[in-house]
N, C-alpha and C positions, 0 to 999 in steps of 0.2 A: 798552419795547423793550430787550431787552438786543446790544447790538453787539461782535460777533465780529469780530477780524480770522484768517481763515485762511491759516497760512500753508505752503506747500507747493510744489515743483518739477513732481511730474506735474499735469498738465493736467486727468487725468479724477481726481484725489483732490480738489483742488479743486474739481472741478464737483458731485464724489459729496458731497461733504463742505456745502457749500451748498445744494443741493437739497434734503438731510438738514434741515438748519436750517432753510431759510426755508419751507418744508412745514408744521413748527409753528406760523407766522403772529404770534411775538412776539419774532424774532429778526432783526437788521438785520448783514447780510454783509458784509464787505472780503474781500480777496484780494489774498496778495502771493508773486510765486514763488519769493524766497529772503529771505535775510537781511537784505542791503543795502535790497533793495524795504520789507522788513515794517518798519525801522526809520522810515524815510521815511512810511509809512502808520500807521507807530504815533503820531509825533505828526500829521500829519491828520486823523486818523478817530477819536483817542482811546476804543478801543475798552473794553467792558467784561473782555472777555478774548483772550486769543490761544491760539488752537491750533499749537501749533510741531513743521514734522518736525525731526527729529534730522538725517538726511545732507540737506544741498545743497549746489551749490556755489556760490560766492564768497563766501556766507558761511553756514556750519553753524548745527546749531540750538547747541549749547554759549555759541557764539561771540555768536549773537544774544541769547539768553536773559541772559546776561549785561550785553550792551549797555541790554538792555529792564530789571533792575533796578537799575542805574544811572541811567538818564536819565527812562525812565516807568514806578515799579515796576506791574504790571499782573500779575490772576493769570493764569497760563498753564498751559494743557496740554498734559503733550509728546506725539507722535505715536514710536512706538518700534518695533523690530521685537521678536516673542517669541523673541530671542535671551541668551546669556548674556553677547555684546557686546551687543545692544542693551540689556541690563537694568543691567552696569555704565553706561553712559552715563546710561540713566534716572535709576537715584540719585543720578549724580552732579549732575544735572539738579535732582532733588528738592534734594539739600542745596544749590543755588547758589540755587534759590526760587521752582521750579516747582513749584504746587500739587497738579498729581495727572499722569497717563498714561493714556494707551488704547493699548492695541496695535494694530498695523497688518493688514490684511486679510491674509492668506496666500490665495494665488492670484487668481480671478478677481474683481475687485472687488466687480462687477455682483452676483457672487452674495453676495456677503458685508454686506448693505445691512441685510438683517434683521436681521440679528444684531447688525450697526455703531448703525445712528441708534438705540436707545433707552439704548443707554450711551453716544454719543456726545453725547444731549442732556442724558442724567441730569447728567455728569459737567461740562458747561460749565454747565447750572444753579446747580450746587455751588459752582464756580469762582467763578459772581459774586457770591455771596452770602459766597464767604470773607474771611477779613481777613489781609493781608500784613506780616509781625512791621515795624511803621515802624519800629526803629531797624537794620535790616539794611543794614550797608556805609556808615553816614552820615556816616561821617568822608572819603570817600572823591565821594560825591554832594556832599559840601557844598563841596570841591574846585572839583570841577569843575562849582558853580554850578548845580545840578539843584532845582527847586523840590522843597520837604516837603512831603509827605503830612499834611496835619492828622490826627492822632486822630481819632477819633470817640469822642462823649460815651457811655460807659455803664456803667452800674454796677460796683463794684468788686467782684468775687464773692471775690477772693479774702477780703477785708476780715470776708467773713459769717463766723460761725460755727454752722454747721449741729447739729441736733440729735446728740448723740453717743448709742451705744448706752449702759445704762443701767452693764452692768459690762464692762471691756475687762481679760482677766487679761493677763499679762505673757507676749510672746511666747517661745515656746520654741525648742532648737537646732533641729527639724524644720522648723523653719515653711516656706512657698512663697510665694514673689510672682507673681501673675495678672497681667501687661500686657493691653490689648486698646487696638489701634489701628489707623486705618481712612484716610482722606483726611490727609495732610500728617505719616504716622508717621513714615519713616525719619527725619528731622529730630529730630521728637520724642522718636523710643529713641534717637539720638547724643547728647542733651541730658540726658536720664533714664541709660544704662548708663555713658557715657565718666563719670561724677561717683561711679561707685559703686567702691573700692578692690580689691585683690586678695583680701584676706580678708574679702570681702564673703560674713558666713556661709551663707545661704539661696542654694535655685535659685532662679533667672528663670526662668518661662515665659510664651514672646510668643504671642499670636494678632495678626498683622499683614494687613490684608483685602487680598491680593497673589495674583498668578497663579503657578504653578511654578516659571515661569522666573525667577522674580526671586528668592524668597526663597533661594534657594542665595546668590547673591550679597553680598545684605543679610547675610547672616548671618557670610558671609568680611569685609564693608566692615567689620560692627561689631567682627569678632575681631581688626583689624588696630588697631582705635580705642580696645580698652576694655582695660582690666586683668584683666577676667574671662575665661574662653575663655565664645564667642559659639559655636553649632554649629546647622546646620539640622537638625531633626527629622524622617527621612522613614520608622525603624522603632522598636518598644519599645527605649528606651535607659533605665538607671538614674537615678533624678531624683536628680542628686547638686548638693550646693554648692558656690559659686563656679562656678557655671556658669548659663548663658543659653540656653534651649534656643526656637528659633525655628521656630515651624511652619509646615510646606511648605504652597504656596500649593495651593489647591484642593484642600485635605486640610482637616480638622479636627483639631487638636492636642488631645487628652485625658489626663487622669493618670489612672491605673489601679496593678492592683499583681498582681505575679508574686511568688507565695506570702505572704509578710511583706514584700516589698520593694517598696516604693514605686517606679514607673516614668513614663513619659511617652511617648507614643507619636504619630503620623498614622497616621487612619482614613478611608474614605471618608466625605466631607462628607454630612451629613444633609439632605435637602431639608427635612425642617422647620424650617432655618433658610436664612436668606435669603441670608448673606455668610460666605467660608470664607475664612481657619481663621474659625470660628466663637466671639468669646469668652465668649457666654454657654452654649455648650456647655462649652466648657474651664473657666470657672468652676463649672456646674453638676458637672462630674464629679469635680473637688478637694473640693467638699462631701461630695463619696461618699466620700471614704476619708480627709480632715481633717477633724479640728473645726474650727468656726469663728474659736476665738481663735488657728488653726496658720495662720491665710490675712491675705494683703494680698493685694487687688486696686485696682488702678488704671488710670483709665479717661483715656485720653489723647483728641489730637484726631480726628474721623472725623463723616463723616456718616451721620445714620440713627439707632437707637437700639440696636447690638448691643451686650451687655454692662450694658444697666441694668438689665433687671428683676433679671438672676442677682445682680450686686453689691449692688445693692440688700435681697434677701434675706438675704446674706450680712453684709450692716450688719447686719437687726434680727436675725440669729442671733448677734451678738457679735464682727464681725469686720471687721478696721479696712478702710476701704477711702480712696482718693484718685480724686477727680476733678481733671482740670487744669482750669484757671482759661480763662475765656472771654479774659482778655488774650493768652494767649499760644497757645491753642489755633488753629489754620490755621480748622479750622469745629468751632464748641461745638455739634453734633450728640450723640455719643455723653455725652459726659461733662457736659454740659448737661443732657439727659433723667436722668442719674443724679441729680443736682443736685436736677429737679422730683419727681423718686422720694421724695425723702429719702434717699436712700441714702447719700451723700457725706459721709465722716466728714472728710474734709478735701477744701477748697479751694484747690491750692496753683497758682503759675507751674511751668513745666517744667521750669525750673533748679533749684527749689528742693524736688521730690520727691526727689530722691536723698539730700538731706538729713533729710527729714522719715522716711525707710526709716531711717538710718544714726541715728536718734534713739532707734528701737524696738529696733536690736540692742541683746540682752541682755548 
């Protein structure tokens, strides 16, 4: 059984919100109506995750989520509205050590049930199976006397060293970097762009698995954080370097080219993929107009497997690719399955990508 503590102010979200869960019959329910209540029920009922709203009163979700990875780190997901206030909060939410978000029902609840409980269950499945970076804030828990989180024993991937393609030429000024990331990214691009300098020669292009509303946001957080200009993607822009170009949520980010100029653009998301942006669409479409020694791809944390088969291809075409390491990954989903591809021409922690790029500028 996995145990959920719900935590929420209206009455009928907790009820909808439960109903939801225990409907699937391997889920055990708590309920608490604000902050102050969920902390009190978080050590009781030690649950496997919390679902947290953002507004209550006496004490907020910010306020609680914080209490919660100080005293019981616990992975949590926030409950948000699809606003561009509610989207800043959310990140800020993700970078304090919230694992993922669902948006909140607009209008009548009742109707909105279909559509709620199978992302509502997908994403607290995910939740529990993720792992919580243990040394976040430890100087601060050990203070104030908070028990640690033992590790968990498991193999050191980054340590392997994966089959590499047979010839890797030396990357050129054109080159592009593919991001693709899904469950616990924002964290992981502040980790990967804020390390990467101003004359950091190549574009970035992100595929980040996010709804509309937020990637505007994301895209301002990281321009305020990184050296690079950070810009969301919503028409054909020029794919120029030193730049980060992020694509709008529920679009598909592709590179394409207007005349001889290489561009970057959002298109309507393709049902034949599952999760938008899409990044194995966005890698497949850089093969269209680079060679493969002109491409890095790197495959951050997320659940699922978007981005291994294309990356994977793009290894045995000759072309470098990085998965992050199962330590520091929120869930080794994506870049795990690249991993079992063979695709993964490196191994690395997330701190330590931005170095392993700045090794290959020419």
């Amino acid at each position: 059984m996995i145990k959920v503590l719900v935590v929420d102010d209206s009455a009928l979200m907790r009820r909808v919100l439960t109903g939801i869960l225990h409907d699937v019959g391997d889920f055990e329910v708590f309920t608490a109506r604000d902050g102050v209540e969920a902390l009190a029920r978080l050590h009781e009922t030690q649950p496997d995750v919390v679902t947290l709203d953002v507004t209550m009163p006496n004490m907020g979700g910010l306020e609680c989520l914080d209490h919660i990875m100080l005293e019981r780190p616990t992975p949590v997901v926030m409950f948000s509205a699809l606003t561009e206030a509610g989207a800043d909060v959310t990140l800020a939410a993700l970078q304090m050590g919230a694992v993922d978000f669902l948006a909140k029902p607009e209008g009548a609840v009742s109707l909105a049930i279909e559509d709620l409980a199978p992302v509502l269950i997908e994403k607290v499945r995910n939740a529990a199976l993720s792992r919580l970076p243990k040394a976040r804030r430890l100087a601060e828990r050990v203070r104030r006397g908070q028990p640690l989180v033992a590790p968990s024993p498991r193999l050191a991937r980054e340590s392997i060293q994966p089959q590499k393609p047979r010839t890797q030429p030396v990357l050129s000024a054109d080159a592009v970097v593919l991001v693709g990331a899904s469950t616990g990214g924002p964290p992981a691009l502040d980790a990967l762009l804020t390390r990467l300098p101003e004359n950091f020669p190549w574009p970035v292009v992100v595929a980040q698995h996010m709804p509309a509303a937020f990637t505007g946001p994301l895209a301002r957080r990281l321009d305020r954080a990184c050296k690079l200009r950070v810009t969301e993607v919503t028409g054909p822009v020029p794919l120029l370097p030193k730049t980060v170009f992020i694509g709008r949520g529920d679009t598909d980010i592709v590179v394409g080219r207007h005349g001889t100029a290489p561009v970057v653009m959002a298109v309507a998301g393709d049902p034949a993929y599952r999760w938008h942006p899409s990044v194995d669409r966005l890698v497949t479409s850089a093969m269209a107009h680079f060679s493969a020694p002109q491409l890095i791809g790197v495959l951050m944390t997320g659940m699922g497997n978007d981005g291994a088969a294309s990356m994977a291809a793009l290894h045995r075409a000759g072309g470098r690719t990085i998965a992050e390491a199962e330590e520091t990954a929120i869930v080794w989903g994506m870049p795990g399955e690249l991993f079992k591809a063979g695709g993964a021409g490196d191994i690395l922690r997330r701190e330590h990508i931005a170095g392993k790029l700045l090794e290959w500028v020419p």
